[in-house]
FILUMKOL-619294 format. One record per atom (N, C-alpha, C): residue number from 0; residue in one letter; atom name; x, y, z. Coordinates in pm, 1 decimal, padded with zeros to 6 digits. Each point is the difference from the previous one (the first is absolute). Example, Ala and Ser with C-alpha at 12.3 -4.5 7.8 and 13.67 -1.06 7.14 Angstrom:
REM residues 2
DRENLUM num residuo atomo     east    north       up
DRENLUM   0       a     N  01319.0 -00569.0  00780.0
DRENLUM   0       a    CA -00089.0  00119.0  00000.0
DRENLUM   0       a     C  00090.0  00120.0  00000.0
DRENLUM   1       s     N -00035.0  00105.0 -00072.0
DRENLUM   1       s    CA  00082.0  00119.0  00006.0
DRENLUM   1       s     C -00077.0  00109.0  00073.0
***
This chain:
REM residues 147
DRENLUM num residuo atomo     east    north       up
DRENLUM   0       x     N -00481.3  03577.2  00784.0
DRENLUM   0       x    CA  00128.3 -00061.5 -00024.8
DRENLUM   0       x     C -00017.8 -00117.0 -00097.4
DRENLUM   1       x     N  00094.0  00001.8 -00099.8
DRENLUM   1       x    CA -00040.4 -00097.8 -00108.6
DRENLUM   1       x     C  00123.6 -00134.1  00063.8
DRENLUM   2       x     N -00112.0 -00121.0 -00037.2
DRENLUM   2       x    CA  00067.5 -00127.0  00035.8
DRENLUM   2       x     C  00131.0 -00071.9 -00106.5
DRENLUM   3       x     N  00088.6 -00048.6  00068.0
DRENLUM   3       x    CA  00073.6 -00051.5 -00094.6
DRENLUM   3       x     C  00055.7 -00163.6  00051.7
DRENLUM   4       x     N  00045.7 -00040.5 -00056.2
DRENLUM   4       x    CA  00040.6 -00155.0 -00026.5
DRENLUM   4       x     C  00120.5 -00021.6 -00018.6
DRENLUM   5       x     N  00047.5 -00156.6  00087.8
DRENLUM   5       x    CA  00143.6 -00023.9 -00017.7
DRENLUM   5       x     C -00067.2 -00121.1 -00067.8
DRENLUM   6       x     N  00094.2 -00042.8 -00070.9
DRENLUM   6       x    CA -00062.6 -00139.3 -00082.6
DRENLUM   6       x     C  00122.1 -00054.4 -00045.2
DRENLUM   7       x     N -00005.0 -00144.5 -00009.6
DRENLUM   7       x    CA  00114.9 -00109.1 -00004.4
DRENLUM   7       x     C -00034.0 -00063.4 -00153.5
DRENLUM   8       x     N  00040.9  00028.9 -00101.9
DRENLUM   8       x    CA  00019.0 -00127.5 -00137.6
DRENLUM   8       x     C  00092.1 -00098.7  00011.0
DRENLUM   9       x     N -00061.8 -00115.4 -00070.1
DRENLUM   9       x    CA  00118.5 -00094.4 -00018.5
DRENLUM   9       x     C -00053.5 -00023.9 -00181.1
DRENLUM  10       x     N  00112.4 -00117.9 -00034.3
DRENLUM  10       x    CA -00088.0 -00089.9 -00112.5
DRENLUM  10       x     C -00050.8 -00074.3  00005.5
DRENLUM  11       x     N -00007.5 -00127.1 -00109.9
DRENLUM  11       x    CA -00045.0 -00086.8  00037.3
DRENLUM  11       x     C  00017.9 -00115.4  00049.3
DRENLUM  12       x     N  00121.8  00036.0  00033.1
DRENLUM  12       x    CA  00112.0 -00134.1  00086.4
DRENLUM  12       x     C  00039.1  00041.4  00134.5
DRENLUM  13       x     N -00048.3  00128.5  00025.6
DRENLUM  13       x    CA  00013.5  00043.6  00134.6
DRENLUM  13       x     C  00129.4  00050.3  00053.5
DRENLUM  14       x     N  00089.7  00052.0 -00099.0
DRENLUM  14       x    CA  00115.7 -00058.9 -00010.7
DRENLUM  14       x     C  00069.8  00153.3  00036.4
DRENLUM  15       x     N -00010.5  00079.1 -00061.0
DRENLUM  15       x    CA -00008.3  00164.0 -00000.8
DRENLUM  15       x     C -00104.8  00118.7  00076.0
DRENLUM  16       x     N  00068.9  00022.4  00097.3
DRENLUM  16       x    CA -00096.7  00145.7  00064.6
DRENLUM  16       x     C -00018.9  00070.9 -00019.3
DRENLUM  17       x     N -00077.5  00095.2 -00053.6
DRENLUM  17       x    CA  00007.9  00118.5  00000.6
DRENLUM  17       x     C -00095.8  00107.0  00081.4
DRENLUM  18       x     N  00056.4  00099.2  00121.6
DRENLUM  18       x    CA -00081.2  00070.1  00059.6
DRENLUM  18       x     C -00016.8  00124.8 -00031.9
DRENLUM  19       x     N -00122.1  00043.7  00019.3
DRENLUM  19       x    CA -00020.3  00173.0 -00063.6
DRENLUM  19       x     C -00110.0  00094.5  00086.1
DRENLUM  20       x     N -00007.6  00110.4 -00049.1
DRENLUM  20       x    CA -00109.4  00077.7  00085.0
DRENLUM  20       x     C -00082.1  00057.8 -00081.2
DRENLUM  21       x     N -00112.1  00047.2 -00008.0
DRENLUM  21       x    CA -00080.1  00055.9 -00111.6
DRENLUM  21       x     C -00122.9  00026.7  00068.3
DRENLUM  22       x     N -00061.1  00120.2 -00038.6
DRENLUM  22       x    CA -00104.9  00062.4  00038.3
DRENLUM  22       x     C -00185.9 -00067.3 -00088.8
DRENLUM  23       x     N  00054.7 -00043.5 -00105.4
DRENLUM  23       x    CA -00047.8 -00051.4 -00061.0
DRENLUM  23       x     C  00046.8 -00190.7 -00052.5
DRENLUM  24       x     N -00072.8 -00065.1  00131.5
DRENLUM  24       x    CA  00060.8 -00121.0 -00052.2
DRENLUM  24       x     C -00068.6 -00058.3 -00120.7
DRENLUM  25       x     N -00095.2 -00006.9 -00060.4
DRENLUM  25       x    CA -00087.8 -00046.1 -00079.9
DRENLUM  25       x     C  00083.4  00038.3 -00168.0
DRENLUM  26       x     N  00012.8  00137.5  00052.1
DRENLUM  26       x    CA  00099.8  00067.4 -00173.0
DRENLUM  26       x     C  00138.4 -00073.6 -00013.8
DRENLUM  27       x     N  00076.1 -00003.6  00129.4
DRENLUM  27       x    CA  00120.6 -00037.2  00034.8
DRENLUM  27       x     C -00019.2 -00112.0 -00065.3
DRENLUM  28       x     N -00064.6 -00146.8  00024.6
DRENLUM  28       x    CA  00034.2 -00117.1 -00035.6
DRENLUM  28       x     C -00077.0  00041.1 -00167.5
DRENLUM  29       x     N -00087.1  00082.9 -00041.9
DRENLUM  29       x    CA -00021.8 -00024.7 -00134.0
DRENLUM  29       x     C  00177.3  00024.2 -00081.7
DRENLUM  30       x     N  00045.9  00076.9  00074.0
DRENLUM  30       x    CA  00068.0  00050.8 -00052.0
DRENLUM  30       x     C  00170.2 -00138.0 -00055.6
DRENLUM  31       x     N  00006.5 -00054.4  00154.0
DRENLUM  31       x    CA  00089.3 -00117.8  00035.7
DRENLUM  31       x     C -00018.2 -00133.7 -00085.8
DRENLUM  32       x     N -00156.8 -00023.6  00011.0
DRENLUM  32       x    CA -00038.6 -00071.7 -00147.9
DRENLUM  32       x     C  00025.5  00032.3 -00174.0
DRENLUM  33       x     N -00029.6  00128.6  00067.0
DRENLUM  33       x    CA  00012.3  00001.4 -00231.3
DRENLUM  33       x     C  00154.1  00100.5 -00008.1
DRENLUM  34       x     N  00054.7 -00027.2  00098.6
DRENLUM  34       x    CA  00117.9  00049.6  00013.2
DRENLUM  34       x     C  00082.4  00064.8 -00080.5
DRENLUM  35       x     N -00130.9  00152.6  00011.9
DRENLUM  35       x    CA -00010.9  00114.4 -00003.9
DRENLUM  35       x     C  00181.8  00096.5  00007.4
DRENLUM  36       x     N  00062.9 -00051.6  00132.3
DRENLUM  36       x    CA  00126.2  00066.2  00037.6
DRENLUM  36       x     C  00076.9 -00091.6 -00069.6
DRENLUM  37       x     N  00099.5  00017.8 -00037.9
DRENLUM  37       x    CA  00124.1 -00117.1  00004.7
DRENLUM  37       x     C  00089.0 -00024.7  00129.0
DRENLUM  38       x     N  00012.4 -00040.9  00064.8
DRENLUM  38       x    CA  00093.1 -00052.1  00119.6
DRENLUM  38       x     C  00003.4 -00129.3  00062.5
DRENLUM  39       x     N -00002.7 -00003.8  00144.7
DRENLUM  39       x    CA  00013.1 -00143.1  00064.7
DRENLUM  39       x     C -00089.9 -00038.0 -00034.8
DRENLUM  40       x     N -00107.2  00001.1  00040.2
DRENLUM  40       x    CA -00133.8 -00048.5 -00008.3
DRENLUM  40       x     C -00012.4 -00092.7 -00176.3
DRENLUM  41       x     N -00025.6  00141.9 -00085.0
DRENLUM  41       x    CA  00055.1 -00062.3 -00157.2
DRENLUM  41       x     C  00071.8 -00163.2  00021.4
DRENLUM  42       x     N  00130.2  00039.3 -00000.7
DRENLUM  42       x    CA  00126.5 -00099.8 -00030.5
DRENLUM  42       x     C -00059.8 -00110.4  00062.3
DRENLUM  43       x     N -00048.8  00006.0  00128.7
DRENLUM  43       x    CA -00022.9 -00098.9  00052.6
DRENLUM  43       x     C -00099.2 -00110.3  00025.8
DRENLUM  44       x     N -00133.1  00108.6 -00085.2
DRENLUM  44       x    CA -00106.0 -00038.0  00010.9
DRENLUM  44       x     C -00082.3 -00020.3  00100.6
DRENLUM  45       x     N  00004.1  00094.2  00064.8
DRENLUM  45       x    CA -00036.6  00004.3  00135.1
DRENLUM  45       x     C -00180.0  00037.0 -00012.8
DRENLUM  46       x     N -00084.9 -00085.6  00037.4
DRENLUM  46       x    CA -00122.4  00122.9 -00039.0
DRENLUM  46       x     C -00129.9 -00107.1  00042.6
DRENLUM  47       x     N  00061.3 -00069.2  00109.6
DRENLUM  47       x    CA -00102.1 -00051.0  00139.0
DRENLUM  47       x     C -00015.1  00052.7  00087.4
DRENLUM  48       x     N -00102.4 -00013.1  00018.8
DRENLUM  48       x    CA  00012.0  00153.8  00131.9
DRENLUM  48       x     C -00007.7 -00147.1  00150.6
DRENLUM  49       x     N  00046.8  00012.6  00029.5
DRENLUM  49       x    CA -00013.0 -00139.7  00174.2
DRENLUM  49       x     C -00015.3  00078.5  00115.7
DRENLUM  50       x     N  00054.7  00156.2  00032.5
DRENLUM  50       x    CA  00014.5  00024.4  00150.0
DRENLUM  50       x     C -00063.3  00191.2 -00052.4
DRENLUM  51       x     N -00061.1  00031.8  00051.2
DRENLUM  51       x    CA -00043.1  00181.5  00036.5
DRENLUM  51       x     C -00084.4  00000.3  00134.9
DRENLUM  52       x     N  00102.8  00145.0  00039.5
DRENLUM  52       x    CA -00045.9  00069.8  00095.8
DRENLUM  52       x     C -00094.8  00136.1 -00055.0
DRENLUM  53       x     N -00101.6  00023.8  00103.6
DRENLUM  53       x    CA -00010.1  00171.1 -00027.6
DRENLUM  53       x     C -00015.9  00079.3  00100.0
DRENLUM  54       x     N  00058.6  00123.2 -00027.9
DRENLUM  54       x    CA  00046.6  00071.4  00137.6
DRENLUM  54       x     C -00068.5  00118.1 -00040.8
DRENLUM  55       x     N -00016.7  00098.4  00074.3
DRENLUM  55       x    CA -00060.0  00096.7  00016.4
DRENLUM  55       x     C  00062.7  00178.6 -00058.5
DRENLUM  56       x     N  00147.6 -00042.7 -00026.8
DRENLUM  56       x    CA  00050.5  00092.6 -00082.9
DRENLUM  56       x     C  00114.5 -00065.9 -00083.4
DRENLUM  57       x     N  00028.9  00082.4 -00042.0
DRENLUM  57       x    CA  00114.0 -00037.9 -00132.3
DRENLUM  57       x     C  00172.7 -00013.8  00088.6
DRENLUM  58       x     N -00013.5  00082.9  00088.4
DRENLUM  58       x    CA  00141.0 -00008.5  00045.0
DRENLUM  58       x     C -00050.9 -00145.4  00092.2
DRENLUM  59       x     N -00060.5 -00017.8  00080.3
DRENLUM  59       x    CA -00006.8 -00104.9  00103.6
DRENLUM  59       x     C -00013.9 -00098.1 -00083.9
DRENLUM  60       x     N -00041.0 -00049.8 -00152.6
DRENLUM  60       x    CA  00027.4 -00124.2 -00113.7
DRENLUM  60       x     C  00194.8  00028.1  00015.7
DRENLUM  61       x     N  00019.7  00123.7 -00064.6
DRENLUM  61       x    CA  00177.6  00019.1 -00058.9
DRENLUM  61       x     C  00101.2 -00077.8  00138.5
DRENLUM  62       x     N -00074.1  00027.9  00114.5
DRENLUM  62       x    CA  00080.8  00005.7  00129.2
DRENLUM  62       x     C -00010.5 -00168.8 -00010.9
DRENLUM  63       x     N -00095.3 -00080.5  00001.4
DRENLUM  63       x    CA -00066.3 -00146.9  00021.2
DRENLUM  63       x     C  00072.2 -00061.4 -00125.6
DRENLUM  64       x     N -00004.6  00054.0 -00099.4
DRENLUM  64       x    CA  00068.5 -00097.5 -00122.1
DRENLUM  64       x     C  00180.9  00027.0  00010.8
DRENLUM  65       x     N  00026.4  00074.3  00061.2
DRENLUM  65       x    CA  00147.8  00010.3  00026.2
DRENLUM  65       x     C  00008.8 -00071.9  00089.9
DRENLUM  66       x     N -00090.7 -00026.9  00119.9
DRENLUM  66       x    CA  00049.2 -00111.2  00148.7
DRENLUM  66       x     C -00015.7 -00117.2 -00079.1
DRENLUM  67       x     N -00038.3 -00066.0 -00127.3
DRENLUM  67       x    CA -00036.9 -00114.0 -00024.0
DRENLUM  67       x     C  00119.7 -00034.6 -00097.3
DRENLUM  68       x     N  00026.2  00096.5 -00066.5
DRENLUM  68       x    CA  00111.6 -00014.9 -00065.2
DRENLUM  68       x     C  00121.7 -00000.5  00041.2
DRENLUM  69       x     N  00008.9  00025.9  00110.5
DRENLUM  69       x    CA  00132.6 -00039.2  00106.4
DRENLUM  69       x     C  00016.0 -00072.3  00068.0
DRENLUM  70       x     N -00102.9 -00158.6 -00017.6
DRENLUM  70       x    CA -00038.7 -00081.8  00066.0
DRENLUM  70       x     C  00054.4 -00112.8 -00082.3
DRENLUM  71       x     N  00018.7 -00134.6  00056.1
DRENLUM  71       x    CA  00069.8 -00138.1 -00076.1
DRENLUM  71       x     C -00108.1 -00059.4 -00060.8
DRENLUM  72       x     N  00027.7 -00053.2 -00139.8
DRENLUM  72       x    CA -00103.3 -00071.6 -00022.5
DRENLUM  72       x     C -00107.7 -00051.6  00049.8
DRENLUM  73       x     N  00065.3 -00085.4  00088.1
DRENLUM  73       x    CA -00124.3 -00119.2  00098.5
DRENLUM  73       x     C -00069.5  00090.5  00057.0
DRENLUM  74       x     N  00036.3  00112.1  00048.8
DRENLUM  74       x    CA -00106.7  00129.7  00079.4
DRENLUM  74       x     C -00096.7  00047.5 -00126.7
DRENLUM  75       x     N  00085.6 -00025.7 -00107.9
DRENLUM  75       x    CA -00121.9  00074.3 -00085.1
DRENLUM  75       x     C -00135.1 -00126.6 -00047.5
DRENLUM  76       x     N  00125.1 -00129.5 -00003.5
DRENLUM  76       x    CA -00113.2 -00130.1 -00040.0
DRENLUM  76       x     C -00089.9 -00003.1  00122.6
DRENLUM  77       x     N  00017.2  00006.8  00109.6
DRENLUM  77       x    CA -00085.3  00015.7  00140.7
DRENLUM  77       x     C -00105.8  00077.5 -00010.4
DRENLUM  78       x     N  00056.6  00141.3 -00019.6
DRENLUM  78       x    CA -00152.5  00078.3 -00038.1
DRENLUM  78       x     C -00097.8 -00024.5 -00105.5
DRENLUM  79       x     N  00068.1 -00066.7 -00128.1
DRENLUM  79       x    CA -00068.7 -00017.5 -00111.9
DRENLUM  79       x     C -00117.3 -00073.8  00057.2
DRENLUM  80       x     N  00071.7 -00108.8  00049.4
DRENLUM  80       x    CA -00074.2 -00123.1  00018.2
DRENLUM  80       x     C -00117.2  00000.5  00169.9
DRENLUM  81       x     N  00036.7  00111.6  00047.0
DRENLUM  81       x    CA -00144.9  00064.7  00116.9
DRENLUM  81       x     C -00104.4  00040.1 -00059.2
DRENLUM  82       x     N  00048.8  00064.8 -00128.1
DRENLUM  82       x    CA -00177.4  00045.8 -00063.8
DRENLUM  82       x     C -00030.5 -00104.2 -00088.1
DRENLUM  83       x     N  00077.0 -00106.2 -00126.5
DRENLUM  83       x    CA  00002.5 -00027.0 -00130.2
DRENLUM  83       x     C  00086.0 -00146.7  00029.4
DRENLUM  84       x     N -00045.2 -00110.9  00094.9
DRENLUM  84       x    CA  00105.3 -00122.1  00016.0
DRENLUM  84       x     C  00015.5 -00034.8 -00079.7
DRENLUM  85       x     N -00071.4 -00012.5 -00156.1
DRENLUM  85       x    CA  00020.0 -00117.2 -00111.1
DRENLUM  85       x     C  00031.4  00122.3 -00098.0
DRENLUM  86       x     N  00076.3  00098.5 -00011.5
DRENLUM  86       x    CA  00042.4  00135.5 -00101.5
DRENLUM  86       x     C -00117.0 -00014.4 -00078.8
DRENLUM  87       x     N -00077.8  00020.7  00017.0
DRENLUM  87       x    CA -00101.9 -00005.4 -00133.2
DRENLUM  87       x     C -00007.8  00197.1 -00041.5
DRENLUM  88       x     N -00032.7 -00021.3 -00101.7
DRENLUM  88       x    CA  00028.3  00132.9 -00079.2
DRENLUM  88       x     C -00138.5  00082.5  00072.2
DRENLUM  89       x     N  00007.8  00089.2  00114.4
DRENLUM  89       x    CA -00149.9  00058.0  00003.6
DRENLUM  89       x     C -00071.9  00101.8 -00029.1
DRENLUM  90       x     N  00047.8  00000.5 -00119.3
DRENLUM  90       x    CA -00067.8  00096.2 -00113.7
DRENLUM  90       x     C  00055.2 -00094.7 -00098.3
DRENLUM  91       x     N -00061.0 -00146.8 -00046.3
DRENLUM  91       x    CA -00019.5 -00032.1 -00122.7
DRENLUM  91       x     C -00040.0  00070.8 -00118.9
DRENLUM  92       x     N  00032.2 -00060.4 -00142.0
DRENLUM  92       x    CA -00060.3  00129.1 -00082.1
DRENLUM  92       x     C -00026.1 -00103.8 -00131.9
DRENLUM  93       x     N -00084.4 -00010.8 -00042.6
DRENLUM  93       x    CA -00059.4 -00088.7 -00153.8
DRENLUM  93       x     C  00078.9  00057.2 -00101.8
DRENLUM  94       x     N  00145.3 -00061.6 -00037.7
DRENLUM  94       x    CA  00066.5  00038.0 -00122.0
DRENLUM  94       x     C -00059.2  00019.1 -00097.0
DRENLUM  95       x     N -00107.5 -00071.1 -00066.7
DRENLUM  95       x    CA -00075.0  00043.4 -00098.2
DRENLUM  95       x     C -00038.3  00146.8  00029.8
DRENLUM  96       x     N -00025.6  00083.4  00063.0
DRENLUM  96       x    CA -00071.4  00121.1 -00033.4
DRENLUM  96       x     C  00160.9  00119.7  00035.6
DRENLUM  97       x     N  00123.0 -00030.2 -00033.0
DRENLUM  97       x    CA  00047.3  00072.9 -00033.0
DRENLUM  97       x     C  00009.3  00059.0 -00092.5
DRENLUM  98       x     N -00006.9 -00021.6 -00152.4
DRENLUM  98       x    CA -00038.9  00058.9 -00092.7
DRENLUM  98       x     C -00110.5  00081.6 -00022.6
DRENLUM  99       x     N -00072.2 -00028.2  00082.0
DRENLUM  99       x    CA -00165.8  00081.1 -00014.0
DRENLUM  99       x     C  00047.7  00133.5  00007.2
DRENLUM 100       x     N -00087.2  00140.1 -00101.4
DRENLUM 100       x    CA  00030.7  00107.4  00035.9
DRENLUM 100       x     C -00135.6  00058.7 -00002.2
DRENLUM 101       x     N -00105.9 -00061.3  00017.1
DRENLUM 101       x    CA -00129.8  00043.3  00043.7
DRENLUM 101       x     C -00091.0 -00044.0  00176.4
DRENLUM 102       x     N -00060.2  00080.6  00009.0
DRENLUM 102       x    CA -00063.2 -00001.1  00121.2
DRENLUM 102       x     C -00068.6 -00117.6  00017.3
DRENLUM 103       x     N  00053.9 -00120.4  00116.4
DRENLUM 103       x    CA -00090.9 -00109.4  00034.4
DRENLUM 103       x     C -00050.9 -00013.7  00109.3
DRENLUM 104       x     N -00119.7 -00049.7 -00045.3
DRENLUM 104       x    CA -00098.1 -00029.1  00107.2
DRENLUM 104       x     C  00028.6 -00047.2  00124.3
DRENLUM 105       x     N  00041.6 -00138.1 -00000.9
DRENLUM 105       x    CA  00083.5  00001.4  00140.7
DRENLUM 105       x     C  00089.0  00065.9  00049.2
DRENLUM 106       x     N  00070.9  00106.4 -00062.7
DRENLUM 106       x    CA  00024.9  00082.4  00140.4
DRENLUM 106       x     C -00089.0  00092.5  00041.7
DRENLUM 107       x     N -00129.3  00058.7 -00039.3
DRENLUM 107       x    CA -00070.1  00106.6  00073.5
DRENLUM 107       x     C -00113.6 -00110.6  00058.4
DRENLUM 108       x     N  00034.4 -00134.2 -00024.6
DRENLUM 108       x    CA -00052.5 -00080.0  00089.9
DRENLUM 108       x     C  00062.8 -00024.8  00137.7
DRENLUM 109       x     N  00102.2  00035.1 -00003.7
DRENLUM 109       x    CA  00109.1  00003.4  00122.6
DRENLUM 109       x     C  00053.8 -00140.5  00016.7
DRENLUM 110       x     N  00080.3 -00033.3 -00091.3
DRENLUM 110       x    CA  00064.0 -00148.2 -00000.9
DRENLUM 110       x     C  00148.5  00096.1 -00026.5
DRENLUM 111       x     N  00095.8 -00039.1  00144.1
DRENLUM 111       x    CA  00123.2  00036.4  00025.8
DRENLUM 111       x     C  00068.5 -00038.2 -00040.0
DRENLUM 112       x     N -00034.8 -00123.4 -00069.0
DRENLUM 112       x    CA  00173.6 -00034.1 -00061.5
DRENLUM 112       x     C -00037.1  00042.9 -00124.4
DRENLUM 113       x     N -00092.2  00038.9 -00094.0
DRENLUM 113       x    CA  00005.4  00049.1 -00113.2
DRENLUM 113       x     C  00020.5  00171.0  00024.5
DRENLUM 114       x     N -00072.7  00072.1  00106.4
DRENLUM 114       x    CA  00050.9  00122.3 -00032.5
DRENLUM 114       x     C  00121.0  00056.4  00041.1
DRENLUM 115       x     N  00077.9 -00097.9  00030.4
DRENLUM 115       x    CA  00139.0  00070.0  00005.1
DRENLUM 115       x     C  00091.3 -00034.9 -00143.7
DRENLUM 116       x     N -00054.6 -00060.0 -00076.0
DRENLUM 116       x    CA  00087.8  00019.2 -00121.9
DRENLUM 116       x     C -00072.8  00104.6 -00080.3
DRENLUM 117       x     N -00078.8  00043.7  00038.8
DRENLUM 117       x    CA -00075.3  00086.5 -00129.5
DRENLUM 117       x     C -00022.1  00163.7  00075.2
DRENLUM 118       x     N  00069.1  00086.2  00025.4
DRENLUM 118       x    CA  00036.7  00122.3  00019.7
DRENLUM 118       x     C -00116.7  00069.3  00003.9
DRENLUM 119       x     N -00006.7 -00012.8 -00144.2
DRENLUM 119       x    CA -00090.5  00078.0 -00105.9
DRENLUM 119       x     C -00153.9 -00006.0  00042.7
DRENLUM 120       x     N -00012.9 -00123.0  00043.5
DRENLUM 120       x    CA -00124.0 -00050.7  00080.8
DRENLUM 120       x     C -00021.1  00061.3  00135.8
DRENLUM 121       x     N  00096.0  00037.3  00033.9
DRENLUM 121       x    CA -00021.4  00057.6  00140.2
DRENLUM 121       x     C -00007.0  00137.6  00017.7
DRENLUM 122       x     N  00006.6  00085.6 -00068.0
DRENLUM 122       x    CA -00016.6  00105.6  00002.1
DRENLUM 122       x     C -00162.3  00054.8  00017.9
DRENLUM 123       x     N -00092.2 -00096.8 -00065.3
DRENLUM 123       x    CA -00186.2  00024.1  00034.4
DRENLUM 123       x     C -00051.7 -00144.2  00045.6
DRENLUM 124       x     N  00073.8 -00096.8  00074.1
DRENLUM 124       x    CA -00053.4 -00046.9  00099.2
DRENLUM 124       x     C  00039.9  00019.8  00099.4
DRENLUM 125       x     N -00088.6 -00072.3  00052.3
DRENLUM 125       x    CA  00027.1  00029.6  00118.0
DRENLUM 125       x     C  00073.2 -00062.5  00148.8
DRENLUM 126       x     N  00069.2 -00098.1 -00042.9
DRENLUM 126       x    CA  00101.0 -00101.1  00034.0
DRENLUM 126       x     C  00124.0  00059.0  00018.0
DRENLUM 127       x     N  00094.6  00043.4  00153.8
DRENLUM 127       x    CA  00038.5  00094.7  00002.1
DRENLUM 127       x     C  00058.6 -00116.9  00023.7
DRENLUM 128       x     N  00201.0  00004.5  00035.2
DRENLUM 128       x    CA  00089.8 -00000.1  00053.3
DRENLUM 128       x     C -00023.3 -00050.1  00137.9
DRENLUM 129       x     N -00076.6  00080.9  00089.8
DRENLUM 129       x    CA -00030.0 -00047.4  00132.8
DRENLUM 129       x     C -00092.6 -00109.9 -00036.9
DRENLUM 130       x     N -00085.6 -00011.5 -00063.9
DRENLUM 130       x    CA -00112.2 -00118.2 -00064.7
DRENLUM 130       x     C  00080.8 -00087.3  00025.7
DRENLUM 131       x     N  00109.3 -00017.0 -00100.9
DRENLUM 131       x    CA  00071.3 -00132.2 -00065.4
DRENLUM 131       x     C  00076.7 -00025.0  00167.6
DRENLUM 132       x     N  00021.4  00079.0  00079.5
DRENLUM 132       x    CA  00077.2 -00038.2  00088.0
DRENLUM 132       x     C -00069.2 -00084.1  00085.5
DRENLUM 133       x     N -00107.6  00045.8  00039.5
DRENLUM 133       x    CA -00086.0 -00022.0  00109.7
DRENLUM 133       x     C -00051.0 -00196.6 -00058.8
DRENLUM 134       x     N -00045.0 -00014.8 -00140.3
DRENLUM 134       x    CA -00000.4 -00111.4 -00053.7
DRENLUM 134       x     C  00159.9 -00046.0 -00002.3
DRENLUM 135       x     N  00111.8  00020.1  00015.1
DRENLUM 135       x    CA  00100.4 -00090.3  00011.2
DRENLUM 135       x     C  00008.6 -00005.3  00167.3
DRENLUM 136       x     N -00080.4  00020.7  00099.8
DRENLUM 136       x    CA  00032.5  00011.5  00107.4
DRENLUM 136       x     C -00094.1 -00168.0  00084.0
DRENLUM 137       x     N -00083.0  00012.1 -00144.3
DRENLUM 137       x    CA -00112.9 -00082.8  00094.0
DRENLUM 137       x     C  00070.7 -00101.7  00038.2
DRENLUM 138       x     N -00071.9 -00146.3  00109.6
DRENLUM 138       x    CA -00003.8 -00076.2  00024.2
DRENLUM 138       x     C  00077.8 -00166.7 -00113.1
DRENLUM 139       x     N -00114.4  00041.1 -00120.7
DRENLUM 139       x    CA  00006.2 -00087.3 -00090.2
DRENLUM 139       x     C  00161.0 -00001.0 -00062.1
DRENLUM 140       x     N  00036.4  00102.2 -00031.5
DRENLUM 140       x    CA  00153.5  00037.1 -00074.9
DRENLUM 140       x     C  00116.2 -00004.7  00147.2
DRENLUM 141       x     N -00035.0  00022.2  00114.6
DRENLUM 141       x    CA  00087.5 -00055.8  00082.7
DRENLUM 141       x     C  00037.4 -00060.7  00045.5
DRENLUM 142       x     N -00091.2 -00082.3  00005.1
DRENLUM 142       x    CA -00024.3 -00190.7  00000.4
DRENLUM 142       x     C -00023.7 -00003.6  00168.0
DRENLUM 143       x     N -00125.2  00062.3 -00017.3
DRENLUM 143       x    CA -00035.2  00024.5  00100.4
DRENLUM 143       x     C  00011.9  00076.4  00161.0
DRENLUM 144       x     N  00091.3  00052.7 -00001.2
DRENLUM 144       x    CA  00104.9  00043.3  00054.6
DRENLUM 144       x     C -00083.2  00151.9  00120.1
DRENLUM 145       x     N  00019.6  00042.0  00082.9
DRENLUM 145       x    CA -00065.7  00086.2  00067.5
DRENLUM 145       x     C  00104.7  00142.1 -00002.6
DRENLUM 146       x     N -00033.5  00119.3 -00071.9
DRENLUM 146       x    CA  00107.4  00111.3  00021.2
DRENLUM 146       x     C  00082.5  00036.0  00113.7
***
């Protein structure tokens, strides 16, 4: 059974929500960053990642991001702030290497906030999606926090 993800964007004023589901969260936010689609996300600039779940199938993410989205703000600032109290972006990403369209070293070094802007990079390393998750899960990025 392939895993999937509910995940919460804001900007950088915290100001705008946006919730989604994706089987691939790592592509998803490359995508929300170089904003790939045109829509909410686009307009709004949505493309911090502060709150993800991952669930064990795609419908049990679809089912979880619909209970969250039918929820009042403060329920959603509540959860944000159980995994992520200070919104910090947890999948940071070094603006400088958006332009890059060659293979860098730090990502088949496995540095997560660079291989989620670089796609292209991820296809022969080996820094998966679950990688980047498991490093946004730690201790250090939760501010210490116990799952």
């Amino acid at each position: 059974m392939e895993q999937a993800s509910v995940y919460i964007l804001t900007n950088q004023h915290n100001t705008t929500l946006y919730i989604g589901v994706t089987s691939n969260l790592e592509q998803r936010l490359y995508e929300h960053r170089n904003k790939v689609k045109q829509g909410f996300t686009a307009k709004y600039n949505l493309n911090k990642l502060v709150y993800f779940e991952v669930g064990n199938s795609i419908q049990t993410a679809i089912e979880r991001e619909k209970y969250i989205k039918g929820k009042t703000r403060a329920f959603k600032n509540s959860l944000i702030a159980s995994m992520n109290p200070e919104w910090q972006d947890l999948l940071p990403v070094d603006p400088s290497c958006h332009s890059e369209k060659t293979r860098h070293p730090e990502c088949s070094e496995g540095s997560p906030q660079k291989a989620v802007c670089h796609v292209e990079c991820n296809e022969t390393s080996p820094q998966t999606a679950r990688g980047i998750l498991r490093y946004a899960q730690n201790d250090e990025l939760r501010g210490g926090q116990t799952a």
